[in-house]
LOGU-419319 format. One record per residue: residue in three letters; x, y, z of N, C-alpha, C in turn. Coordinates in steps of 0.05 Angstrom, whole numbers. Example, Ala and Ser with C-alpha at 12.3 -4.5 7.8 and 13.67 -1.06 7.14 Angstrom:
<atoms>
- ala	264	-114	156	246	-90	156	264	-66	156 .
- ser	257	-45	142	273	-21	143	258	1	157 .
</atoms>
This chain:
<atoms>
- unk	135	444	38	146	424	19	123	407	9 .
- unk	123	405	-17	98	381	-24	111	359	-25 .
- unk	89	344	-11	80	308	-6	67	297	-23 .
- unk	77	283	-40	66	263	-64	52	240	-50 .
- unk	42	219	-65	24	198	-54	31	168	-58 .
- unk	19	164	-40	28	129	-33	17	115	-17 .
- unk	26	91	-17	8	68	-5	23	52	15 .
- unk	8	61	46	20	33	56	-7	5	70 .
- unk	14	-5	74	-4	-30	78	-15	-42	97 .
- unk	-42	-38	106	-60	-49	127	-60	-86	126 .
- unk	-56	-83	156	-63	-116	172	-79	-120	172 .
- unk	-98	-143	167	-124	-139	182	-125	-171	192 .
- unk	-151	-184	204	-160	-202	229	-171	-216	216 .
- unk	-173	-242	216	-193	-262	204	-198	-285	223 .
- unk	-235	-293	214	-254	-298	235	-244	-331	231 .
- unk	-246	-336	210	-230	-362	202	-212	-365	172 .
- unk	-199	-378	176	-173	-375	160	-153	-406	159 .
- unk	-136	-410	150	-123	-433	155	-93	-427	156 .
- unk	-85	-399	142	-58	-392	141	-50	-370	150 .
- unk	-42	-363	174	-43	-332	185	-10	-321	174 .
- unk	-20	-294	168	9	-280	155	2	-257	171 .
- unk	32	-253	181	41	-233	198	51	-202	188 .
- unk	26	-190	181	40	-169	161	34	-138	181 .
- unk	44	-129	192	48	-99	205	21	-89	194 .
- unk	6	-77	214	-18	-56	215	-9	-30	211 .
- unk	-15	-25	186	-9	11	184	-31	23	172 .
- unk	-36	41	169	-54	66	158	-46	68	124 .
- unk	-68	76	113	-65	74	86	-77	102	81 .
- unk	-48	116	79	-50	141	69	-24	155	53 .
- unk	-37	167	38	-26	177	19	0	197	16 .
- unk	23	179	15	42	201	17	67	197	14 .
- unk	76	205	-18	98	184	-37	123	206	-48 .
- unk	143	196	-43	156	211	-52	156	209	-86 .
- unk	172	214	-100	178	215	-127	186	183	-139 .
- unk	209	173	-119	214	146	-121	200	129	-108 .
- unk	193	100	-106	182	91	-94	190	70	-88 .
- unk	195	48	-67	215	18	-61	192	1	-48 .
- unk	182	-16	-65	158	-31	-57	177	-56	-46 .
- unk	171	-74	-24	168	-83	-5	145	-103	-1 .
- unk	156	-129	-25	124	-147	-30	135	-172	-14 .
- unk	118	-181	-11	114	-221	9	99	-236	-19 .
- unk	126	-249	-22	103	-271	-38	97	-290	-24 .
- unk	88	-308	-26	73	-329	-15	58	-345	-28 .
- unk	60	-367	-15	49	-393	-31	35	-409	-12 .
- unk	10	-414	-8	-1	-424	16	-9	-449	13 .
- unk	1	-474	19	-27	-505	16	-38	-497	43 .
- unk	-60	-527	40	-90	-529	49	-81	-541	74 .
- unk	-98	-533	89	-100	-548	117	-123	-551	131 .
- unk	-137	-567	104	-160	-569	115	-163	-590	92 .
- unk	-183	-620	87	-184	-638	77	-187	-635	46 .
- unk	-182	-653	22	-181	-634	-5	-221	-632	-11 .
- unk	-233	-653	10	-259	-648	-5	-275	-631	15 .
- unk	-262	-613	33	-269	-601	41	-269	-566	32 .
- unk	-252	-568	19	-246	-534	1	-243	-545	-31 .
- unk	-250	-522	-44	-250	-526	-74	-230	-543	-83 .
- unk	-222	-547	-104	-196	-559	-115	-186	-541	-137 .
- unk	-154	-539	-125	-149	-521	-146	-158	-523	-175 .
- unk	-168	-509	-196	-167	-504	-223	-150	-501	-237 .
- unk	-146	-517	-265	-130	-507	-281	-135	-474	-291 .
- unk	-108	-469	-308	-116	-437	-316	-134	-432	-333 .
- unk	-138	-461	-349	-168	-455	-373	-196	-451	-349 .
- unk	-190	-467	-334	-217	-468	-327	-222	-435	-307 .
- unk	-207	-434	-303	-208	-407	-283	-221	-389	-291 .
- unk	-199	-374	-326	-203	-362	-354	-224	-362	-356 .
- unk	-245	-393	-361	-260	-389	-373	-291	-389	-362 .
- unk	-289	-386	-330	-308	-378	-310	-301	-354	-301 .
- unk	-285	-331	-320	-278	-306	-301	-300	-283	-308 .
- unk	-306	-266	-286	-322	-254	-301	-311	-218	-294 .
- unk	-309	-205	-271	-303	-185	-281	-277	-180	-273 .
- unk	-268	-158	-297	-233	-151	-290	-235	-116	-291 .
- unk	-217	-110	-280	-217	-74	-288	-178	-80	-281 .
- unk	-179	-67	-306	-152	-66	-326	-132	-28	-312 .
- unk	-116	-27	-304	-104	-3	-308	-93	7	-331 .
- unk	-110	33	-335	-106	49	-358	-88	53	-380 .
- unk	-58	51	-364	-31	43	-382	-44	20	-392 .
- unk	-49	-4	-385	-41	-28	-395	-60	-32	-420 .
- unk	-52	-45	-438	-73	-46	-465	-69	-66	-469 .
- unk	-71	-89	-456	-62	-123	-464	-86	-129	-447 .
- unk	-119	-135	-457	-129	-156	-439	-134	-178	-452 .
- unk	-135	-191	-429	-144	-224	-430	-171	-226	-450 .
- unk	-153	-247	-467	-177	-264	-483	-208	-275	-465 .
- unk	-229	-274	-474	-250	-276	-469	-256	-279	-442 .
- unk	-245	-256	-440	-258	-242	-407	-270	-219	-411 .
- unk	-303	-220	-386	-313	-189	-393	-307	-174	-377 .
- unk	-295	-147	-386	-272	-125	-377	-298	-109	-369 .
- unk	-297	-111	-345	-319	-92	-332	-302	-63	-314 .
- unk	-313	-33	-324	-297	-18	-309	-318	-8	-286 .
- unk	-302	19	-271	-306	28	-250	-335	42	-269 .
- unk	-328	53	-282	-350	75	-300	-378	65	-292 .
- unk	-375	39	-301	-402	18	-307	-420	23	-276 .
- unk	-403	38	-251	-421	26	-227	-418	62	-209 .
- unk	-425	85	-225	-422	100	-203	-436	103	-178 .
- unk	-430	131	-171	-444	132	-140	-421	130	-119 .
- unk	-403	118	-119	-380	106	-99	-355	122	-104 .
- unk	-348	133	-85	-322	147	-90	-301	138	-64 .
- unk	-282	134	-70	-258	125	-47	-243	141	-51 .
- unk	-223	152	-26	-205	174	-30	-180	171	-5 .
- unk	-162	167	-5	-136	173	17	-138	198	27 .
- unk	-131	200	54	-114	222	61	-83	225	48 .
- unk	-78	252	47	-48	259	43	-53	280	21 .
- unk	-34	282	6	-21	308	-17	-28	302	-43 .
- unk	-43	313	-64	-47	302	-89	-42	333	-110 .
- unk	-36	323	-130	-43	348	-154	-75	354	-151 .
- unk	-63	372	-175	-97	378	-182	-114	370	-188 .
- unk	-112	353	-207	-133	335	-223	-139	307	-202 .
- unk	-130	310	-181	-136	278	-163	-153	282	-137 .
- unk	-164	306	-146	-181	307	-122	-205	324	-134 .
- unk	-234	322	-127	-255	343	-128	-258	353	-121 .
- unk	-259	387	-138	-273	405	-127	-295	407	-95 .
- unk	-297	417	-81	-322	400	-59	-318	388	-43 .
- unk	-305	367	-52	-303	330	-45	-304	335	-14 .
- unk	-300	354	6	-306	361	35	-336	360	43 .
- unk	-349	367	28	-378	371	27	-391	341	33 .
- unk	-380	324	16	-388	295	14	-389	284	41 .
- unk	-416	265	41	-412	247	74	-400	234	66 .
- unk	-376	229	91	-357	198	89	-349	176	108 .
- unk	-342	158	102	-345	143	122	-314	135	122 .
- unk	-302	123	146	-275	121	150	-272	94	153 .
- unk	-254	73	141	-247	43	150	-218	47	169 .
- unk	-226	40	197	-212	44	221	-201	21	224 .
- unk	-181	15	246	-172	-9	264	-186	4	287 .
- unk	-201	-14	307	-210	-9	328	-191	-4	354 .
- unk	-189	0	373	-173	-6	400	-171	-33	410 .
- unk	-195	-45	395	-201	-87	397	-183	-85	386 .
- unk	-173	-86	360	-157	-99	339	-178	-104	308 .
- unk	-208	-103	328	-216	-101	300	-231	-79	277 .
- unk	-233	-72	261	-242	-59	240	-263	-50	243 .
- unk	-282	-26	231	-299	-8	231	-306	14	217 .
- unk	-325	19	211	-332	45	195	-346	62	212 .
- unk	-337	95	206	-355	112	222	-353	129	210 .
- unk	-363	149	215	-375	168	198	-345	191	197 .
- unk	-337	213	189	-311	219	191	-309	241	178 .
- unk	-310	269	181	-310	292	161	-285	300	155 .
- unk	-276	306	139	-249	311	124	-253	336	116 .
- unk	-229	358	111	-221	378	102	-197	372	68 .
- unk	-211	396	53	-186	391	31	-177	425	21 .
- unk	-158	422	27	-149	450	31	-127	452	5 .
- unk	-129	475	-5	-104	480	-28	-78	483	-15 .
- unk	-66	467	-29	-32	474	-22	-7	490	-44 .
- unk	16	485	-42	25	486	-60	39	456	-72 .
- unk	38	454	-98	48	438	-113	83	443	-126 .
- unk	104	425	-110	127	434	-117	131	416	-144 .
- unk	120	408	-158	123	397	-179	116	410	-205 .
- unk	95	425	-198	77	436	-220	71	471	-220 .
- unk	72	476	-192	67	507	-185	94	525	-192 .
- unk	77	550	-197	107	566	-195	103	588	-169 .
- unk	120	580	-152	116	594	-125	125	625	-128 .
- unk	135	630	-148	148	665	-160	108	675	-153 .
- unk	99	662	-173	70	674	-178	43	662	-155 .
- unk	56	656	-135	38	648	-116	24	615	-116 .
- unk	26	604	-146	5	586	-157	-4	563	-119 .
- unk	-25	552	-122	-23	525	-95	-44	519	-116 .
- unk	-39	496	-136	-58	480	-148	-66	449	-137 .
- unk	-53	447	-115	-43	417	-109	-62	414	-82 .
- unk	-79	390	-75	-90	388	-44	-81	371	-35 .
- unk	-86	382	-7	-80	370	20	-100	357	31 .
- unk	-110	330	32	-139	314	45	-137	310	73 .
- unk	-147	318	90	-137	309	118	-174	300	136 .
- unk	-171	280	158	-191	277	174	-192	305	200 .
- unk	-221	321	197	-212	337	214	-206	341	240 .
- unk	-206	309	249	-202	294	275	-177	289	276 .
- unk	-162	284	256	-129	279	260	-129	257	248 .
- unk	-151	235	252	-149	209	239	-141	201	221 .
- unk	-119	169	218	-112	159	193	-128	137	184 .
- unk	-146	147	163	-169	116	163	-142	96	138 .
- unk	-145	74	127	-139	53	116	-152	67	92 .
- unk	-183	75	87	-185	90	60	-208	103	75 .
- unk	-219	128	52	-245	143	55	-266	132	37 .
- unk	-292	129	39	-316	120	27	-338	135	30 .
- unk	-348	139	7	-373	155	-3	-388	143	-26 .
- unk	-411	144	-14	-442	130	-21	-434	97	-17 .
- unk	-454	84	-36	-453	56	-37	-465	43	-15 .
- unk	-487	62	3	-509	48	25	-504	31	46 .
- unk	-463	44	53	-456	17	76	-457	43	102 .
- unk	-458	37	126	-465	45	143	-440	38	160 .
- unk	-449	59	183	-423	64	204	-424	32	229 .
- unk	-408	17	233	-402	-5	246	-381	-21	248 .
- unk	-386	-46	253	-362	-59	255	-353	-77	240 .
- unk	-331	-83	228	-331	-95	201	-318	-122	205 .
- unk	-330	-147	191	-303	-170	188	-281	-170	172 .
- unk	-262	-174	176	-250	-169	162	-227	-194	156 .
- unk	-214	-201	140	-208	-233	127	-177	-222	129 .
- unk	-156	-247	128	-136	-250	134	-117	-256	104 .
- unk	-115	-242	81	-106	-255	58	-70	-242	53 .
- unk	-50	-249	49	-23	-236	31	-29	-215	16 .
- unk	-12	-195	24	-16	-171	10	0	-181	-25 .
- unk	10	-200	-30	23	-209	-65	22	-237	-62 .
- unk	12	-235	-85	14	-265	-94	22	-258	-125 .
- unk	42	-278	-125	64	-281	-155	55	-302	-168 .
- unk	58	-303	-187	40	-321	-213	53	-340	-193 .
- unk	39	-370	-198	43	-399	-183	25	-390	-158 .
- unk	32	-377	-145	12	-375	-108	-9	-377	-114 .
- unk	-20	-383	-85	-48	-392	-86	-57	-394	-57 .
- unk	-81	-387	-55	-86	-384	-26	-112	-399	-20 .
- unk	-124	-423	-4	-150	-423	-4	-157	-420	30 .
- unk	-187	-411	33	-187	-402	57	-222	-397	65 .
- unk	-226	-401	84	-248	-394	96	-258	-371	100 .
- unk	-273	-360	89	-292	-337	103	-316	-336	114 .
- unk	-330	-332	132	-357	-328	142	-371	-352	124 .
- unk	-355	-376	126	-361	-403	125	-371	-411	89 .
- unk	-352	-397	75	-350	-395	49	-328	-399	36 .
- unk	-322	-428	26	-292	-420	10	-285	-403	-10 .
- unk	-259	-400	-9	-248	-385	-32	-224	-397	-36 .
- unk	-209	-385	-61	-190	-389	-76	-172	-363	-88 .
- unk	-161	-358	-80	-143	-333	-92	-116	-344	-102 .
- unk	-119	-341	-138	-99	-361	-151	-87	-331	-175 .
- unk	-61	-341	-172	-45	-316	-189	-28	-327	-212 .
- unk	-31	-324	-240	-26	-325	-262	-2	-314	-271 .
- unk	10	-317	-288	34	-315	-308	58	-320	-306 .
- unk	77	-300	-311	107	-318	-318	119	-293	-297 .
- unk	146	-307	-279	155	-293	-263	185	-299	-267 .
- unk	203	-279	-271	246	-281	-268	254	-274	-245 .
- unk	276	-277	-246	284	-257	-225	302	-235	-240 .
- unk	308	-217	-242	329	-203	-255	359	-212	-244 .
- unk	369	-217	-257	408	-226	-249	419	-209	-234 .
- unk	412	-180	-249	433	-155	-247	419	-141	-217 .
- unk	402	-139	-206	388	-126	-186	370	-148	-173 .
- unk	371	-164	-177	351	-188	-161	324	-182	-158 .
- unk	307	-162	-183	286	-160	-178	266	-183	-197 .
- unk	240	-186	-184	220	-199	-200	200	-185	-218 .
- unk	210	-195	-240	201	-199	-270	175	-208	-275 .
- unk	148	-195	-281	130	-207	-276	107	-199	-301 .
- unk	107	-214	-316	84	-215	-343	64	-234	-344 .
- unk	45	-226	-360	19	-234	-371	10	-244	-338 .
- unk	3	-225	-318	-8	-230	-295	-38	-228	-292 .
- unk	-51	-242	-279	-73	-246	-268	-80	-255	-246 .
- unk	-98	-239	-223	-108	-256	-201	-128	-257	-203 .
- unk	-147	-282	-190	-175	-288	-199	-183	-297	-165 .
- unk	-201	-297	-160	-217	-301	-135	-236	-324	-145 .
- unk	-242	-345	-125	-256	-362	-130	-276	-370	-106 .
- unk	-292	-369	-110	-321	-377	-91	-333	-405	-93 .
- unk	-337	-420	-72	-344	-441	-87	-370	-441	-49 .
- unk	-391	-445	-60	-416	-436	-32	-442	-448	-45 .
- unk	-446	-470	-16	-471	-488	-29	-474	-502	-55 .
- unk	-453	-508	-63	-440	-521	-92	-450	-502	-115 .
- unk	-450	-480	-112	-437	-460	-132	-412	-450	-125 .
- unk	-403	-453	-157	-378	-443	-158	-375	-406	-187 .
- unk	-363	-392	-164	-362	-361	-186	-341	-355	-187 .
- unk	-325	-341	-202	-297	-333	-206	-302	-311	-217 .
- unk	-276	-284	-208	-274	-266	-215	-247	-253	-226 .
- unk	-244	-246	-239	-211	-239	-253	-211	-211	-239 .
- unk	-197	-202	-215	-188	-182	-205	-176	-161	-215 .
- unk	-148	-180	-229	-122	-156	-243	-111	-171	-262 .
- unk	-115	-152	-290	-94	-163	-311	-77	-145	-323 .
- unk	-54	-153	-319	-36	-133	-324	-15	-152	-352 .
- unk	-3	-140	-371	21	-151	-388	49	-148	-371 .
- unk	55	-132	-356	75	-123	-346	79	-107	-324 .
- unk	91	-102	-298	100	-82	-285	120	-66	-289 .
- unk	122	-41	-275	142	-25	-280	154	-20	-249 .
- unk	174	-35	-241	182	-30	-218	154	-37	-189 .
- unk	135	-48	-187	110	-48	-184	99	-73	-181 .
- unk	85	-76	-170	69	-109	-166	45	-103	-150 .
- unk	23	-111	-161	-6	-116	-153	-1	-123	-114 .
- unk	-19	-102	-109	-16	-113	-82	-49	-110	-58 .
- unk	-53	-133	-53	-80	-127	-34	-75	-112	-8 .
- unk	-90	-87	-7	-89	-70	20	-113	-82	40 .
- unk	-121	-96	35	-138	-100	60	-169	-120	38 .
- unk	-182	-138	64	-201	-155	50	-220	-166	78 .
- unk	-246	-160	67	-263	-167	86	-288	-163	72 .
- unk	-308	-156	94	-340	-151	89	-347	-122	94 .
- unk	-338	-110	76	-348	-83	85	-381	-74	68 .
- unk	-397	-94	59	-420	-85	58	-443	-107	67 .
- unk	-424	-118	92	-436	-136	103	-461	-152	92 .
- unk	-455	-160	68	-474	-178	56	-464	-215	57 .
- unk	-441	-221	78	-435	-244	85	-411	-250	67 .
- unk	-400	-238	48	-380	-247	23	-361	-228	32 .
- unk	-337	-238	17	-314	-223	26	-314	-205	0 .
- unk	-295	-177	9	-298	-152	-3	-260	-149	-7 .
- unk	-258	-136	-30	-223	-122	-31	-215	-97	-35 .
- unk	-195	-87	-19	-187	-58	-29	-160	-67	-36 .
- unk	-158	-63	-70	-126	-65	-84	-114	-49	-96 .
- unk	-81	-42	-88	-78	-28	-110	-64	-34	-134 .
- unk	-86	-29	-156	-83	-33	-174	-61	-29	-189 .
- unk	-49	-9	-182	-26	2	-197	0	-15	-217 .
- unk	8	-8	-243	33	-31	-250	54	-5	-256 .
- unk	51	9	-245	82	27	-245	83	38	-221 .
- unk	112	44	-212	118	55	-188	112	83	-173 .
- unk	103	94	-194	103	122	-188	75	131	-183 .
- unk	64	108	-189	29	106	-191	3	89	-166 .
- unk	-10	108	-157	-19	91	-141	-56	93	-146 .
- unk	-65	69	-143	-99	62	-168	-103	46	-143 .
- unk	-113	47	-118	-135	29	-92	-149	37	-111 .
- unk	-163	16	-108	-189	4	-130	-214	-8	-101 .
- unk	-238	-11	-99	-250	-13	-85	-269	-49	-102 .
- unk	-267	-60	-84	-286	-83	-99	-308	-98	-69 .
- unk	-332	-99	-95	-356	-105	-62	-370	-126	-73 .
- unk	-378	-139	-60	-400	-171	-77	-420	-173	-75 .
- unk	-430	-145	-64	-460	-140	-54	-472	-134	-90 .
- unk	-454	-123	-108	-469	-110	-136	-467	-134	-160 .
- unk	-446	-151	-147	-441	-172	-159	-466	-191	-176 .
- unk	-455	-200	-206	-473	-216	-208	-479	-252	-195 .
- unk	-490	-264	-210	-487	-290	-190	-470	-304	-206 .
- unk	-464	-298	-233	-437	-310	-237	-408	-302	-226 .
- unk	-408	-272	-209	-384	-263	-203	-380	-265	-169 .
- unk	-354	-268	-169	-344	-250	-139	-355	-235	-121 .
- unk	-333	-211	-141	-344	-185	-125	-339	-170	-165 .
- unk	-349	-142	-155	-340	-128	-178	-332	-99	-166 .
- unk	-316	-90	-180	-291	-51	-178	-321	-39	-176 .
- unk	-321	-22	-160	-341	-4	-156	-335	27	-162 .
- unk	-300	29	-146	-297	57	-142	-258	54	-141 .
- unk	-245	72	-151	-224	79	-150	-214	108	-148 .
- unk	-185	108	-137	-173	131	-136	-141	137	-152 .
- unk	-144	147	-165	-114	145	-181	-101	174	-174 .
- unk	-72	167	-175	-58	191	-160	-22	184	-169 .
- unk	-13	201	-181	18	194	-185	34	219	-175 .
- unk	62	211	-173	76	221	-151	94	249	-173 .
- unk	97	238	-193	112	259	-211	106	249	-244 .
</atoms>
């Protein structure tokens, strides 16, 4: 039977923090049915810690107008006024990849050949990269193949250890060890806001636009969205526009995991990008390539839909 793709959602540990959220440690691998029932936390965090001790929140001009890079999903054709829309293209070399079931077109030729490195939970509780060889084997595709004529256009990604890493990583000069890893809400709904400590660096993770609820199904309605990350270290302050979306489709921006995975002292994100349900875009972001006006910036993504 073919296994379509999907996303679930890794816990992770933070070294300092002010707001701990209790969200279930799972493996982030790929494997979606046709429909999909996302399962978001919003959240809204104040400070607990003095106001002239962490940034102060920003209005939305000022945010806007210190943002610097965004990478947009493909559907969406609404970006933000005078923001520079920086994509994945702009930074090869970096490839990220799930385990689980994909079509054809979502995986490379090879891609087994590649060294990779695996983002683990430890037996501590905490996080790690190691080195990790994977198999990608042809399957059949019950969506697309015609099993009369034999077709298996569809792969199967697996660790050939059995392992479920959180994601797979190739190139980008980070090495096998142990990782910090930061404590942030997998959603934040326009209004939320999070500020918080990392490796003795504030931040700001502030979420933009207009949110309903739907009457008829009680779902949330969510346009002209944006999340932006804010740094504010040795009285510089950088901002980065993460995700801009006009709309979801059954779907909401959600962070899989956030830390230092190129241990350059700054916190790092794996999101998925995705604004429809059937669609899943982990996007990879690192602050090591960053300029000094930014964050972090998208390095590497994986796009994959279910039907």
């Amino acid at each position: 039977m073919f296994m379509l793709c999907g996303i679930n959602l890794t816990a992770s540990r933070i070294v300092q923090t002010f707001v701990i959220f209790d969200i279930p440690g799972k493996p982030f691998m790929a494997q979606r049915s046709s429909f999909l029932i996302f399962c978001l936390l919003s959240i809204s965090c104040g400070k607990k810690e003095s106001a002239d001790q962490l940034p102060s929140t920003l209005t939305v001009e000022e945010i806007v107008s210190n943002a610097g890079s965004v990478i947009q999903d493909s559907s969406n054709n609404r970006p933000q006024p005078d923001v520079i829309a920086t994509s994945v293209a702009d930074r090869p070399g970096i490839r990220i990849l799930p385990t689980g079931t994909f079509h054809a077109d979502e995986v490379e030729e090879g891609v087994d050949a590649l060294p990779w490195l695996g983002l683990f939970t430890g037996d501590d509780g905490n996080f790690l990269l190691k080195e990790i060889q994977i198999v990608a084997t042809r399957v059949f595709d019950g969506l697309l193949d015609d099993e009369d004529n034999g077709e298996m256009t569809g792969w199967e990604v697996n660790t050939v250890s059995g392992e479920y890493p959180t994601i797979l990583i190739s190139g980008g000069e980070l090495t096998e060890g142990k990782i910090e890893a930061a404590e942030t809400p997998a959603t934040l709904y326009p209004g939320d806001s999070l500020q918080f400590l990392f490796n003795d660096v504030h931040y700001l993770l502030y979420a933009t636009g207009s949110r309903e609820i739907d009457s008829l199904y009680g779902a949330n309605l969510v346009a002209d969205y944006n999340l932006y990350i804010v740094q504010t270290h040795n009285g510089k302050r950088r901002t980065s526009l993460l995700v801009s979306h006009a709309n979801f489709d059954e779907a909401m921006t959600s962070i899989l995991w956030s830390g230092d995975l190129d241990r350059d002292g700054y916190i790092d994100f794996l999101i998925d990008m995705s604004r429809h349900y059937n669609k899943s875009l982990p996007t990879l972001f690192l602050s090591k390539p960053a300029t000094a006006e930014e964050v972090v910036v998208p390095v590497a993504e994986h796009s994959s839909v279910g039907c």
